[in-house]
N, C-alpha and C positions, 0 to 999 in steps of 0.2 A: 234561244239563239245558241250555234253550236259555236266552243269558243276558238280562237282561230289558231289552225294550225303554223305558226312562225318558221318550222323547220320546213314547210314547202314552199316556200316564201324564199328563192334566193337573190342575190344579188348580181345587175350582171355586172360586165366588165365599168361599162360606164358609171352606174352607181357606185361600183365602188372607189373608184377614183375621183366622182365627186364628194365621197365622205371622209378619202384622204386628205384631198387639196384641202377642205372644208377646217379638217382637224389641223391639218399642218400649217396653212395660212392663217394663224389661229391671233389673237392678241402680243403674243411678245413682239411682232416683229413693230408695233407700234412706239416700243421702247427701247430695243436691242439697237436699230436705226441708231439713235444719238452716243450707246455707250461703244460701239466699233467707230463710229466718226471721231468721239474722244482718246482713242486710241490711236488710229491712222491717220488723222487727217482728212486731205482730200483725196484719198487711197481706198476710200468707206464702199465704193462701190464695185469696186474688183475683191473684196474681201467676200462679197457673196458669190463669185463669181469661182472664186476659189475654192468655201465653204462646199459650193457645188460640189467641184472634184472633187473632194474630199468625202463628201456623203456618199456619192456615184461609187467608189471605191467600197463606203463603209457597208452601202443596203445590197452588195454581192451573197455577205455571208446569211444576212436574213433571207434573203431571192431565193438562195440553197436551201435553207432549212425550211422555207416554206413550202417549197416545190418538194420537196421529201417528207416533211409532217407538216402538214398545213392543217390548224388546229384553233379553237378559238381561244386557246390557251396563249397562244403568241409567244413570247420573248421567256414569260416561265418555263412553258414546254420546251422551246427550244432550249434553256439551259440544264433542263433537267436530264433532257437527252444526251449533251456535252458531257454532265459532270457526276450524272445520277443522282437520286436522289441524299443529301445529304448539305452537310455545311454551308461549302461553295456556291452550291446550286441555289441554295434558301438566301442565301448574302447578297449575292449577285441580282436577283430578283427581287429584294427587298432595297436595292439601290436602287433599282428601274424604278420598283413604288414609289421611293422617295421622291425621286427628280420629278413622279409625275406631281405630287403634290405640292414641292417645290414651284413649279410650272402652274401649278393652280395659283399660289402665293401671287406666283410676278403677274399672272394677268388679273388678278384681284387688287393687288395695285397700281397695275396699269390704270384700270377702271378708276379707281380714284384717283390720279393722276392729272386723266383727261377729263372727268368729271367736273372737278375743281376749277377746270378753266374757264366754264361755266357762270362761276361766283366772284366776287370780291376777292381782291390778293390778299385780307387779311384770313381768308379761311385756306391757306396754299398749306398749312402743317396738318390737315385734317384728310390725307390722303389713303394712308391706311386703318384710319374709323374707317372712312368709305370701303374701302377693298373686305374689311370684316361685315361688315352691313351683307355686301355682295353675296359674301360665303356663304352666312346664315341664312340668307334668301335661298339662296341656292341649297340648301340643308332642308328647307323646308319643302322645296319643290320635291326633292330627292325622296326624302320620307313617306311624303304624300302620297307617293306614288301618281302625278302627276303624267295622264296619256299626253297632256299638248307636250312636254319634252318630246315625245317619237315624234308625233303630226309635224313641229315647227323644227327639228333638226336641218332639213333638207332646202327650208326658205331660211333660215338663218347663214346658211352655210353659201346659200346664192348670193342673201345680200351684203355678205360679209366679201367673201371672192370678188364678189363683180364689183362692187364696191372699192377697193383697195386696186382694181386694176384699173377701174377706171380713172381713180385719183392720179394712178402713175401713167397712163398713157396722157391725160388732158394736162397732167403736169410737163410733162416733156415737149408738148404740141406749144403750150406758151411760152414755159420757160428757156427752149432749145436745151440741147446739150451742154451742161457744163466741162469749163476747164479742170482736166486731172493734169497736174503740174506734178504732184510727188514731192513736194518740196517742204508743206506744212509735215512739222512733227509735234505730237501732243506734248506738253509742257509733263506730263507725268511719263512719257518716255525719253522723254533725254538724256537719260543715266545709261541707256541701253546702247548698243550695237544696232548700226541700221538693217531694219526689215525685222526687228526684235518684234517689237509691235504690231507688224502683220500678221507675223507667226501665232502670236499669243491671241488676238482680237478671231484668230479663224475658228476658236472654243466657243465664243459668243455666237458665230454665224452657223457653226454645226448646232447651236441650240436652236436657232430660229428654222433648223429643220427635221429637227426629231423627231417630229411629230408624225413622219411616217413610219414609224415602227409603229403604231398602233394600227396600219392597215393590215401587220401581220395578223392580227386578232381576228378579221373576216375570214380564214379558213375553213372556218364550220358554217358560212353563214352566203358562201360564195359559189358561183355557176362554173363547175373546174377549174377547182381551188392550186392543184400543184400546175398550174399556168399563169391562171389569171392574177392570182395575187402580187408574182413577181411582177407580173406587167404592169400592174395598178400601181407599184411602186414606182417602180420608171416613168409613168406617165407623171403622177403627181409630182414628183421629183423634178420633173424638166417643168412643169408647170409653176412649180414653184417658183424656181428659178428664173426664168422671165418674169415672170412679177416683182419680185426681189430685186433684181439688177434694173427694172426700169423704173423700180417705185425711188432705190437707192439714187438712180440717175436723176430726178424731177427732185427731190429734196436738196438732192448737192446741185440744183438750178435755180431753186429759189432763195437759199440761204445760205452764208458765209459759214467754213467750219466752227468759226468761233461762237456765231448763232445759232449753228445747231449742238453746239455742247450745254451751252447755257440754256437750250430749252430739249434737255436730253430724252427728259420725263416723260415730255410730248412734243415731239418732234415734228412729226406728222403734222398737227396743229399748227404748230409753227411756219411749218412753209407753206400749206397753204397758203396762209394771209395774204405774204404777197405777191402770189400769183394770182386767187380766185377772190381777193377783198375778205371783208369779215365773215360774209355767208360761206365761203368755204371754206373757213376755219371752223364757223360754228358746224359743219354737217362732217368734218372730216373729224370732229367730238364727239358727234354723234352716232357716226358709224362706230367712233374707237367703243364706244358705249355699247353700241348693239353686240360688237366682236366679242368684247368682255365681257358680258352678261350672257350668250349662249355658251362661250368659250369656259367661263366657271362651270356652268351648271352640267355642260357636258365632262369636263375632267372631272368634278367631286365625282359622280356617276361612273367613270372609266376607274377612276381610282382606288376609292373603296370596292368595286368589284372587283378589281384584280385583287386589293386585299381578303377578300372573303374567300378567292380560290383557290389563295395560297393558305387558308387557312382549311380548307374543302382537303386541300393537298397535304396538310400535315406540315407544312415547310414551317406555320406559325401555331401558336396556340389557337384550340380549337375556340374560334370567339362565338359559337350560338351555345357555349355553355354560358354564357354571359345572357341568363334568361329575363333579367329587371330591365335590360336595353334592348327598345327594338334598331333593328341594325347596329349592331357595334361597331361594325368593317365602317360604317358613313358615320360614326359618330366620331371614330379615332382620325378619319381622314381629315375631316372639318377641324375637327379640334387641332389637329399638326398646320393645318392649312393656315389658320387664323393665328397661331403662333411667329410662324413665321413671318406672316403679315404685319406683325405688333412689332416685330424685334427688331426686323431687318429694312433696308432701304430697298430699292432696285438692283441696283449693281450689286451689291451683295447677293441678294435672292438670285440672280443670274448669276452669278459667278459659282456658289455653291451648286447649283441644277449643273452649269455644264460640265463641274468637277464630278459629280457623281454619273452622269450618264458618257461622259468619256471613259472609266473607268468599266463600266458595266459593257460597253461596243466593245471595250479590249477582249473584255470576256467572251463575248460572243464571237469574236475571229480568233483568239487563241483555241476557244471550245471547239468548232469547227476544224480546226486545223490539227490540234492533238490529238484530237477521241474517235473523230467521225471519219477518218479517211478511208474503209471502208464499208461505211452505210452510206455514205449521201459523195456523188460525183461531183466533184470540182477541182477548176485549178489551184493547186497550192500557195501559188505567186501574190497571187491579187488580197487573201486575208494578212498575208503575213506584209504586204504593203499597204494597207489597211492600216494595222497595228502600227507601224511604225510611223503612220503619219499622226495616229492621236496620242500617241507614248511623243512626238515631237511637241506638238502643239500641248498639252497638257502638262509637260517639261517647262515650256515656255509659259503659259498662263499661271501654273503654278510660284515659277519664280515672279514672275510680274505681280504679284497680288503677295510674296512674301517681302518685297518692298517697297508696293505701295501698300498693302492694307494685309497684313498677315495674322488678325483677327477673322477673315474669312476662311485660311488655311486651318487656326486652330478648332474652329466652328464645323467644317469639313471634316480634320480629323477625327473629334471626337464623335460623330456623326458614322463615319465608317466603322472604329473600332467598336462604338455598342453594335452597331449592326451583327460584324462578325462575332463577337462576344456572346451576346443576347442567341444567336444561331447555334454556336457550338454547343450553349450550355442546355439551349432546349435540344437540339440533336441527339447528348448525350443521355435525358431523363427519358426519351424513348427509343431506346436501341437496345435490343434483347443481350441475352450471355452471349449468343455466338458472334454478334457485332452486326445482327440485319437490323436493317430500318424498315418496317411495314406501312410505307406511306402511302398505298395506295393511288397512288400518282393518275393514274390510266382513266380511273373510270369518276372518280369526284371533283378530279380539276375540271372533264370536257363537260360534267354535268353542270357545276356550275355558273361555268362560262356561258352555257347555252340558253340558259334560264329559260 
């Protein structure tokens, strides 16, 4: 049997906006729900509403850069092209990595989470064992090289989508429309200025849409790539959105703000009950279960690959010199994965994910804006309004977490400065006398993106 060729295999327009929605509507927003409610109030469902605009703004500069390098490289390529290769460019890219395994964390405790609701209250502290179990499941799929990962990506991704839409349309159809009064404030913002809260809580709802930057990464894999990609992103994006604002509206219809803080974890779970009785608690755990378990197996998999093609690309040390380990790139992902899963709660794992991939969107509208004005056409208006909406909002969630919980900020920084540190020093070990970097950028990142 001859084996098959993948590169004539592309994707159309529609495929690929179902493997965005798929990625994007992915586990956090199972949990992200209760920690912006604990934040806003009865406010929780215009904050995605907002979030929206705010992304709408943010996936301009990636729409540019894919319409001009549309590449399976994604978000490295485009930084590499901003900043060449070097420090910044390795830093920056090595924050995207983080947040994504960050992001693996939160929905590997998610999974434990909603798991646990399952059991007896007395096993409710046994949620990140569970989310570590997940990983390493998922480590072994990954290793194995497991074909059902490709075959079930596509029905995971339906029953996950349809699934979550349907919870929020039949939720709404019962519950009606809730009252937004604007009048509740979370007991941990009280110290603030009104609309403090909103500001800071729109970090958490730009996270529960991040997930479209990974449709950047279909460039090499897509049916007219500097078109279709941007539009993939727009579609998914407004798709998202509706889901979100009606899933947000049926939660704030079945449950009081103060019952959705107290069951933050699992939110979702929680309003079902008393709208659909017990069976739709129990199936709205079980979807959060199915979402978690493709939603891990798929990030370890995204994750560790971008690391090996930053490693392809020179940006990190070369890890297939690490010959006693197969896959190193999936052994270091898991292993940071399941770290974080040990250390950290929810809200923290989410609050770290949105400080570093706010940081890294800066990068990518400032990059675009400084380097590329003329390689790639666009208006200048829209990145540097961009910018100044996640330098606001990232101002704002930064101070909000150094007064309530500023053990996430110190955890954050020291998290950024190895990053950059760890880059500069490998940068310098391979930079000739004249000061060139020979990283080969071009032809080892698209090969091993492409696998």
């Amino acid at each position: 049997m001859k084996p098959l060729n993948i590169s004539n295999q592309k994707l159309s327009l529609l495929g690929s906006v179902s493997l965005g929605t798929g990625v994007m509507i992915g586990a956090g927003i199972f949990v992200l729900m209760g920690q912006i409610a604990e934040l806003v109030g009865d406010l929780f469902p215009i904050v995605f509403v907002a979030g929206a605009i705010v992304i709408g703004f943010s996936s301009y500069s990636y729409i540019k850069f894919s319409n001009a390098y549309p590449s399976s490289g994604g978000v490295a390529k485009f930084l590499t092209k901003a900043y060449k290769p070097g420090t910044l460019a390795g830093s920056y890219s090595l924050l995207m990595y983080v947040s994504m395994v960050v992001a693996e964390s939160l929905v590997a405790g998610t999974f434990g989470a909603y798991a646990l609701r399952l059991f007896p209250e007395e096993y409710a502290g046994n949620a990140s064992l569970l989310g570590v179990v997940l990983i390493a499941t998922a480590y072994i799929i990954n290793i194995s090289g497991n074909k059902v990962i490709e075959a079930t990506a596509t029905y995971t991704a339906i029953i996950k989508v349809a699934g979550i839409a349907l919870l929020a349309v039949a939720g709404l159809v019962i519950s009606g429309l809730p009252t937004v009064t604007g009048n509740y404030v979370a007991s941990n913002s009280q110290s603030f200025p009104e609309g403090f809260g909103f500001i800071a809580a729109l970090a958490l709802s730009v996270l529960a849409f991040k997930g479209f930057t990974t449709i950047t990464n279909q460039g090499g894999d897509i049916k007219n790539p500097h078109k279709k990609v941007g539009r993939s992103i727009i579609i998914s994006i407004a798709v998202c959105t509706i889901i979100y604002v009606a899933l947000a509206l049926s939660v704030a219809g079945g449950l009081s703000i103060e019952e959705i803080i107290v069951a933050k974890d699992y939110a979702l779970a929680a309003a079902a009950k008393p709208i659909f009785g017990e069976w739709g608690s129990t199936l709205t755990i079980l979807l959060a279960i199915v979402a978690t378990v493709s939603g891990v197996i798929a990030s370890v998999y995204s994750a560790s690959r971008m690391l090996g093609m930053l490693s392809s690309m020179k940006q990190v040390p070369n890890l297939n010199a690490i010959k006693k380990l197969k896959n190193p790139a999936l052994i270091f992902t898991v292993s940071l994965a399941i770290v974080l899963t040990i250390l950290f709660d929810l809200t923290r794992i989410a609050s770290i994910g949105a400080i570093f991939y706010l940081i890294m969107d800066i990068a990518i509208h400032w990059g675009l804006f400084r380097h590329l004005k003329k390689e790639v056409k666009f208006n200048p208006v829209i990145p540097i309004i961009a910018i100044v909406m996640d330098v606001v909002i990232l101002s704002a969630f930064i101070y909000l977490k150094y007064v309530n919980d500023p053990f996430v900020l110190i955890v954050a920084a020291i998290g950024i400065a190895l990053i950059f540190l760890t880059q500069f020093i490998f940068m310098k070990s391979h930079t000739d006398n004249d000061g060139n970097m020979n990283m080969g950028m071009e032809s080892s990142g698209e090969e091993t993106m492409k696998m």
